[in-house]
C-alpha positions as CSV (number, residue, x, y, z in Angstrom):
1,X,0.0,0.0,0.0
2,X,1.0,3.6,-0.3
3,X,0.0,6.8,1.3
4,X,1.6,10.3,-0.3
5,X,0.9,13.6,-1.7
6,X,2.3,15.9,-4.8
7,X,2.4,19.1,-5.6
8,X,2.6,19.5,-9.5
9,X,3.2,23.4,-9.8
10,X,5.3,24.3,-6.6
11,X,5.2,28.3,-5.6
12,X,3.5,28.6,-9.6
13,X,7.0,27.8,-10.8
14,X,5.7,24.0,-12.7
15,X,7.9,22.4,-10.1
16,X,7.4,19.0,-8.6
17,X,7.6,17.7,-5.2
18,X,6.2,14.3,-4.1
19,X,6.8,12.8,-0.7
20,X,5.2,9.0,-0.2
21,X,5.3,5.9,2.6
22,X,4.5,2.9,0.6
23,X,5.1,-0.8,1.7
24,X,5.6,-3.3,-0.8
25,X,6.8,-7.2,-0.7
26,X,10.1,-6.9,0.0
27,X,10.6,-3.4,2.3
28,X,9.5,-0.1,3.8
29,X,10.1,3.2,1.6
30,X,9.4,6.6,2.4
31,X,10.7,9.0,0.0
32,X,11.0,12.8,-1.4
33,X,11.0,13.2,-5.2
34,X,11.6,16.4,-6.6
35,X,10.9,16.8,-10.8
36,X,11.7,19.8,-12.5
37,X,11.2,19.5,-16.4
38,X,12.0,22.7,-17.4
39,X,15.4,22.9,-15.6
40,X,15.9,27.6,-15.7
41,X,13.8,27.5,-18.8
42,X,15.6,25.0,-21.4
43,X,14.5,21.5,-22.2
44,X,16.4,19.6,-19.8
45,X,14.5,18.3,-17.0
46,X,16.2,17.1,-13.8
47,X,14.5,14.2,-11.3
48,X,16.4,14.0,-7.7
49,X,15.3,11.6,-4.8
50,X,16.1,10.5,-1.2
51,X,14.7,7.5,0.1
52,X,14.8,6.3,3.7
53,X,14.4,2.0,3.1
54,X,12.9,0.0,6.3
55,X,17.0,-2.0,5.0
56,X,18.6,1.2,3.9
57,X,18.6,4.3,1.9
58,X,18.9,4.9,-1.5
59,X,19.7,8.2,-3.2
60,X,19.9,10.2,-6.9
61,X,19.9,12.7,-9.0
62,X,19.7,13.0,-13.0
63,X,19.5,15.7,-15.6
64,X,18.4,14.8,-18.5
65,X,17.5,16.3,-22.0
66,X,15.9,13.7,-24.1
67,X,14.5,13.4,-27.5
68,X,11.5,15.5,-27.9
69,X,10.4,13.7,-30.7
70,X,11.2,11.8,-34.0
71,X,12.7,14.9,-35.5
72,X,14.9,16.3,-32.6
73,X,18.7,15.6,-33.4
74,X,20.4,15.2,-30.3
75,X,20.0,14.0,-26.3
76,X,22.2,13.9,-23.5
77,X,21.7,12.3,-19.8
78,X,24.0,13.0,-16.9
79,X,23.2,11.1,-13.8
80,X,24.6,9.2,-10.2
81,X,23.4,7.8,-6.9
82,X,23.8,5.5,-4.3
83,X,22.1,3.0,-2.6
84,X,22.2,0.5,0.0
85,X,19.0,-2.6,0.8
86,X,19.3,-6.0,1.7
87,X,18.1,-8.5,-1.6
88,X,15.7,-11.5,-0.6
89,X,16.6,-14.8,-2.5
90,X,13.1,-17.2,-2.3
91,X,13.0,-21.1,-2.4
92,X,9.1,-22.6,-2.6
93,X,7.6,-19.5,-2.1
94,X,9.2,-18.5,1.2
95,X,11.9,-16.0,1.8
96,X,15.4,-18.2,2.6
97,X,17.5,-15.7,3.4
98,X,18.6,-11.8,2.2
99,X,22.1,-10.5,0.6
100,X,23.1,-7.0,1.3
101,X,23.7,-5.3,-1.7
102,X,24.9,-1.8,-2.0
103,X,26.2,0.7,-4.3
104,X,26.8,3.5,-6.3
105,X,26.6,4.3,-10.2
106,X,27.2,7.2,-12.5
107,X,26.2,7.8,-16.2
108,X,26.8,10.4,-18.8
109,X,24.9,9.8,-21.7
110,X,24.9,11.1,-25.1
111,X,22.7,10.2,-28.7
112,X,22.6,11.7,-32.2
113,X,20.1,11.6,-34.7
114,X,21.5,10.2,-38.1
115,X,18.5,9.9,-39.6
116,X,15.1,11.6,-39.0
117,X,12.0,11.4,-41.1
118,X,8.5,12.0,-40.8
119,X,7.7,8.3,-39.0
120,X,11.1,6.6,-38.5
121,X,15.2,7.4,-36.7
122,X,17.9,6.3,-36.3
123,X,19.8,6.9,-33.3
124,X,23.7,6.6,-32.2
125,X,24.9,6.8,-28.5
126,X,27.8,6.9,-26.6
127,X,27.9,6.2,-22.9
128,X,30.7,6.1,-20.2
129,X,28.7,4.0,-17.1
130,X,30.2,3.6,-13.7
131,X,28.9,0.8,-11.6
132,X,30.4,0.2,-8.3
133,X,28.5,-2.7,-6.1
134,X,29.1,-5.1,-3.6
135,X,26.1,-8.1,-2.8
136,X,26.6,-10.3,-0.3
137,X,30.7,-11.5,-0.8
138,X,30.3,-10.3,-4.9
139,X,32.1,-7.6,-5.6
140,X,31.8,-5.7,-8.7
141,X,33.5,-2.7,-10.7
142,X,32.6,-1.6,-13.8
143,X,33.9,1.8,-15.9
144,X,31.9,1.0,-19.2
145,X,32.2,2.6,-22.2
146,X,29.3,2.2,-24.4
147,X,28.5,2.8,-28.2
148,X,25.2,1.5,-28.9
149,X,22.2,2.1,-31.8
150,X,18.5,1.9,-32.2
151,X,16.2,2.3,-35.3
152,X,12.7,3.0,-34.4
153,X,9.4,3.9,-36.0
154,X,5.9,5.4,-34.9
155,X,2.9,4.0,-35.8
156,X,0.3,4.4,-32.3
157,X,-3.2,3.8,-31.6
158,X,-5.2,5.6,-29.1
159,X,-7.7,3.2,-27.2
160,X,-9.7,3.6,-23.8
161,X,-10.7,0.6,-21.8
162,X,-7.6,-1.6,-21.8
163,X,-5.8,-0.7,-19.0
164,X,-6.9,2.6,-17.6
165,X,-10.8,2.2,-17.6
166,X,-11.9,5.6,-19.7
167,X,-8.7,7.8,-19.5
168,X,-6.8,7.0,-23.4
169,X,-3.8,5.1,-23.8
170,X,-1.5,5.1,-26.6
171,X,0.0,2.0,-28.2
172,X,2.8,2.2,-30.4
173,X,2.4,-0.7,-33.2
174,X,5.8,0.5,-34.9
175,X,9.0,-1.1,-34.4
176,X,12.2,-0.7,-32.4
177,X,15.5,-2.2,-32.7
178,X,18.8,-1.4,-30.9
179,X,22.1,-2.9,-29.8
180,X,25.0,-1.9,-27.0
181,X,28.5,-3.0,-26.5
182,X,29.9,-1.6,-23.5
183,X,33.7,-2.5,-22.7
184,X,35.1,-2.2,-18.8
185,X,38.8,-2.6,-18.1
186,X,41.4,-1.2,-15.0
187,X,42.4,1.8,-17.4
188,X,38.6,2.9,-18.0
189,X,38.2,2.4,-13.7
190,X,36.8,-1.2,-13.9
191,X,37.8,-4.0,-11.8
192,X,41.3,-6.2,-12.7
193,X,39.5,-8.2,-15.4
194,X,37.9,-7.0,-19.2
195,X,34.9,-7.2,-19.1
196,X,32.2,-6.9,-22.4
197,X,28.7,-6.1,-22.3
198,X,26.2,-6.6,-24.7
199,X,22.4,-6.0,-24.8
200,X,20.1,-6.4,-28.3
201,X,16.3,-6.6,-28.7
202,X,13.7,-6.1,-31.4
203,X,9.8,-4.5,-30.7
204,X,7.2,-5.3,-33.6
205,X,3.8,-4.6,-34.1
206,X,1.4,-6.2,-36.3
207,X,-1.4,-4.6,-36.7
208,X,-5.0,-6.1,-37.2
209,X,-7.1,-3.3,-36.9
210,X,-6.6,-0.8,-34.7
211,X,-8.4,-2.6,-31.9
212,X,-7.1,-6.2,-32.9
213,X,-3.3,-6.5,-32.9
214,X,-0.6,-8.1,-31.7
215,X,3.1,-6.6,-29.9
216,X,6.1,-9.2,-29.7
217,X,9.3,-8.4,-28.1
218,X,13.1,-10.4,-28.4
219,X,15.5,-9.2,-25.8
220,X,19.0,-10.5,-24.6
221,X,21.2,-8.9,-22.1
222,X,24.6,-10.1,-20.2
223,X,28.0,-9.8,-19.4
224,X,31.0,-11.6,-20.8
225,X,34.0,-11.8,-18.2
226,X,36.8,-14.5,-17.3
227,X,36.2,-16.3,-20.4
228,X,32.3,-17.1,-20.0
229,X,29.2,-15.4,-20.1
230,X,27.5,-13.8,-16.7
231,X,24.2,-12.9,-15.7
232,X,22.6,-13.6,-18.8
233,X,19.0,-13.0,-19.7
234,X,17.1,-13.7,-22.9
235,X,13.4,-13.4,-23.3
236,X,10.8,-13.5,-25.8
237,X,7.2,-12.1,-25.3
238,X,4.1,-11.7,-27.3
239,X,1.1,-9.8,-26.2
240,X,-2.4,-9.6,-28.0
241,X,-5.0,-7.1,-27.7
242,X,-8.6,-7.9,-29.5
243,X,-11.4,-5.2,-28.0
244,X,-15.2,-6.8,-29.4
245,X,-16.7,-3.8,-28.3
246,X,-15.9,-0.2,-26.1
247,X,-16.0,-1.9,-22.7
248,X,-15.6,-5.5,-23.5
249,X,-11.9,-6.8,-24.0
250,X,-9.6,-10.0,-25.4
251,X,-6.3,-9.7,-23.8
252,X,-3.7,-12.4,-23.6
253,X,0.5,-13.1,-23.0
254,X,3.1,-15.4,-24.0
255,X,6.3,-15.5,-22.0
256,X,9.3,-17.0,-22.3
257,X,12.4,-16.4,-20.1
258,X,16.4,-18.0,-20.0
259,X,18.7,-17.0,-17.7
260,X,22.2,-18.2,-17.5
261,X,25.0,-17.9,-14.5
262,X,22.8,-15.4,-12.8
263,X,23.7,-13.2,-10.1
264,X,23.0,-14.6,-6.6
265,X,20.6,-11.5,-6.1
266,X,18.8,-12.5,-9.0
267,X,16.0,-14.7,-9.7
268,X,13.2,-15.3,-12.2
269,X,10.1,-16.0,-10.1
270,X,6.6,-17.0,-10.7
271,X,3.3,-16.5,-8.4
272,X,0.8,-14.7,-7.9
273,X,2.0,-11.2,-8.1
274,X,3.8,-12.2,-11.5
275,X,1.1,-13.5,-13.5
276,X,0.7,-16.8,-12.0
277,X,-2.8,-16.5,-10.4
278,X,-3.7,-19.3,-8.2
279,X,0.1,-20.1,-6.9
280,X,1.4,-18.1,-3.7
281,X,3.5,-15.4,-4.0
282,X,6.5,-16.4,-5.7
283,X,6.1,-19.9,-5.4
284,X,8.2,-21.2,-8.4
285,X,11.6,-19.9,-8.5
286,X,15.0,-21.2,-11.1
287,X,16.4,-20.0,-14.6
288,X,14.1,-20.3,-17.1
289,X,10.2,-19.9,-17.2
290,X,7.1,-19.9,-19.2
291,X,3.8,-18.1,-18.6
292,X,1.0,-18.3,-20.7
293,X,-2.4,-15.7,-19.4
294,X,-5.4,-15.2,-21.1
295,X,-8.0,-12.9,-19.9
296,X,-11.6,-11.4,-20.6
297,X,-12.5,-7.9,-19.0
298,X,-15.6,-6.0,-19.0
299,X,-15.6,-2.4,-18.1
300,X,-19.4,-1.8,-16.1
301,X,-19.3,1.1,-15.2
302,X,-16.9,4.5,-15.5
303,X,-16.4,7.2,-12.6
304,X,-19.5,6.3,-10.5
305,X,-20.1,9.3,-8.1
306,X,-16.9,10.8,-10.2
307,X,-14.4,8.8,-7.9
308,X,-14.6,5.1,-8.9
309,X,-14.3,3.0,-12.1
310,X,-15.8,-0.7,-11.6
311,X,-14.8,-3.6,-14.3
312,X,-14.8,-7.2,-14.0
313,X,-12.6,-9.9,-15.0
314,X,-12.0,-13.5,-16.1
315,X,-8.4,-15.2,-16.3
316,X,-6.6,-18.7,-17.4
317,X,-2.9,-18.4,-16.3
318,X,-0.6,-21.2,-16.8
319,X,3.1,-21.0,-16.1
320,X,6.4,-22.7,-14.5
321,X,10.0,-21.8,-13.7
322,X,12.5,-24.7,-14.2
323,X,15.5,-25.2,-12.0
324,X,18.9,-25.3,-14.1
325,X,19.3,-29.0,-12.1
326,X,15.8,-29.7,-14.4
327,X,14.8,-30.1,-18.3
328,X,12.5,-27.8,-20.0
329,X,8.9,-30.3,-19.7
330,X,5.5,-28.6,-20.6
331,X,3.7,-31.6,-18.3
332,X,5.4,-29.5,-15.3
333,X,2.9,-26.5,-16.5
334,X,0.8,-25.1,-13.4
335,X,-2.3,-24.0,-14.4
336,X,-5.3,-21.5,-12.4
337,X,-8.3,-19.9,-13.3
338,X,-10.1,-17.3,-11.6
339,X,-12.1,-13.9,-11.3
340,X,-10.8,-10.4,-10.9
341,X,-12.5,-6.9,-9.6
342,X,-11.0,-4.2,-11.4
343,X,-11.3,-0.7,-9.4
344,X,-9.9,2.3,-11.1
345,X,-9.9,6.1,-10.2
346,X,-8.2,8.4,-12.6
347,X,-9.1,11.9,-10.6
348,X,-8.0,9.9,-7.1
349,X,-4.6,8.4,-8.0
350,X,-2.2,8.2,-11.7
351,X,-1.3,4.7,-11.1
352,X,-3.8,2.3,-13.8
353,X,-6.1,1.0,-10.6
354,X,-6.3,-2.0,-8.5
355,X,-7.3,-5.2,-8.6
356,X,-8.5,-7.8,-6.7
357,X,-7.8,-11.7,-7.8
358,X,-9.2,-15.1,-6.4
359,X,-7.9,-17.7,-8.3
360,X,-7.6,-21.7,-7.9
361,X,-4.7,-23.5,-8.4
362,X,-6.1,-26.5,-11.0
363,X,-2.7,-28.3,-9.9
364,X,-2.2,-28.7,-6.6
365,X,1.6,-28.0,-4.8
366,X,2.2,-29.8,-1.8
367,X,2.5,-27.7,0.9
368,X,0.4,-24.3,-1.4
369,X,-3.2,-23.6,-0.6
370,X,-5.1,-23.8,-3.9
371,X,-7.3,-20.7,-3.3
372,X,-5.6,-17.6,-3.6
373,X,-6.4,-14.1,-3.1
374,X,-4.4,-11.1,-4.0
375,X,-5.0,-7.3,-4.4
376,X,-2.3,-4.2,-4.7
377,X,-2.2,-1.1,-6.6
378,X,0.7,-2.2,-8.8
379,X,-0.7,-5.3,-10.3
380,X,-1.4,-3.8,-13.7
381,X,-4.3,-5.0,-15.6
């Protein structure tokens, strides 16, 4: 849950200032966020933050002058921080221990335009990253320097009634590509060994109609050091869309994640707060997982009393994260069905609403009740 309050035009200058306690899974956060996008005038916004964690603290401020659209030639992002939290590793759903994990970082950021046209860019950066972190007895020190493009095209859809009840949302059916190297060695300030990092993916639309579509994503990221590949993550992803009428909506997701020699802090987890409805909280836990959800919503009734949005909600989730001691094998698949009330409030809060899940677990795990019920504010819908 979370309990705050913003002011979006400070003393009439368009400032920012949020302060917020919110308690989530893992810790205790209260924190002060201050957002000025308009940084003496120019186009470069700055975002700076000081959190007090129930494990720690975490701090940061970044300036940053983006692209301001298709057209605009140039952006540059100069940012740093620190933080320090202790990271919970999970086995069958219940926490096993935590690793303290702290740091601090530094980027400075810049991208150039080589190609702009009315739909479609192409983009060149060049980075120098500074990553400085120690979890648990890891240590790791990276000075990165990072060349890196990405090729992207606009082609979005404005719908209501998908995510946020009646407020519009745009969708972008275009595409986007982009690859990084980064390179980290003692005489750029990294640790004793080379270290190269490489991250790739592709976005894709395919449009339908403009209520009927499909978005599929390929991604890969990790870190090649001492002769073998670290931390690596590869996943693919396809989302579908298909609204039969203004309230009344087809929404469903394929997912499929591989991780390799992952850091001890992380972990690829399934449950019911990741999409697996009718499981525990992070019940499943190894390197690779598939989810498959499938869900029908209808929107009843919009800003009743002009404070609450009321939709409903029917779901098939099926899913399962493997072990790297086990075999990929479909039959281990983990299957629940359920019902969801969807509450959303765009004049009370900007977040897309809350819901509320019961689902049952059709496969029983030893130990797991098969009835579960979840609600939060940041399970998207």
């Amino acid at each position: 849950w979370e309990l705050g309050a913003s002011e979006k035009n400070l003393f009439g200058w368009g400032k920012t200032v949020t302060g917020s306690h919110r308690t989530n899974l893992d810790r205790t956060i209260d924190q002060l966020v201050y957002e000025d996008y308009q940084l003496f005038g120019s186009n470069v916004g700055v975002t700076a933050s000081a959190a007090n964690l129930s494990d720690g603290s975490e701090q940061f401020v970044q300036f940053d002058r983006g692209y301001l659209s298709l057209q605009d030639p140039w952006s540059v992002r100069v940012g740093g921080g620190r933080f320090s939290r202790t990271d919970p590793i999970f086995e069958s759903g219940t926490e096993a221990g935590r690793l303290l994990h702290q740091g601090q970082w530094g980027d400075l950021e810049v991208g150039r335009a080589v190609r702009r046209r009315g739909g479609h860019a192409i983009r060149l950066h060049g980075a120098y990253r500074m990553r400085d972190e120690r979890v648990g007895v890891d240590r790791r020190d990276f000075g990165v320097v990072e060349v890196g493009v990405r090729a992207l095209s606009h082609r979005f859809v404005r719908l209501t009634h998908v995510n946020r009840f009646e407020r519009a949302e745009d969708f972008n059916l275009g595409t986007e590509s982009y690859g990084t190297v980064g390179l980290s060695s003692p005489v750029l300030g990294g640790q004793d060994d080379r270290v190269t990092m490489l991250a790739v993916g592709h976005h894709q639309g395919f449009r339908l109609r403009d209520d009927h579509f499909m978005l599929a994503s390929v991604t890969f990221a990790g870190r090649h050091e001492r002769e073998e590949w670290r931390n690596s993550q590869t996943e693919a992803s396809l989302r579908y869309l298909r609204k039969h009428t203004l309230r009344r909506a087809l929404v469903g997701k394929l997912q499929y994640r591989h991780g390799h020699n992952l850091d001890p802090e992380v972990q690829m987890l399934l449950g019911a707060e990741t999409g697996l409805r009718g499981y525990p909280l992070r019940q499943f836990e190894g390197n690779r997982s598939l989810l498959l959800s499938v869900e029908e919503r209808w929107f009843v009734a919009d800003d009743l009393g002009q404070l609450l949005s009321l939709g409903l909600a029917g779901f098939i989730d099926s899913g399962f994260v493997w072990p790297e001691s086990k075999v990929v094998d479909l039959s281990d698949l983990k299957t629940a069905v359920g019902l969801s009330v969807l509450l959303g409030s765009n004049r009370l809060s900007s977040r897309p609403g809350v819901r509320i899940d019961v689902g049952y677990g059709l496969n029983p795990v030893e130990g797991a009740p098969q009835w579960v019920f979840a609600a939060g504010s940041d399970l998207t819908f």
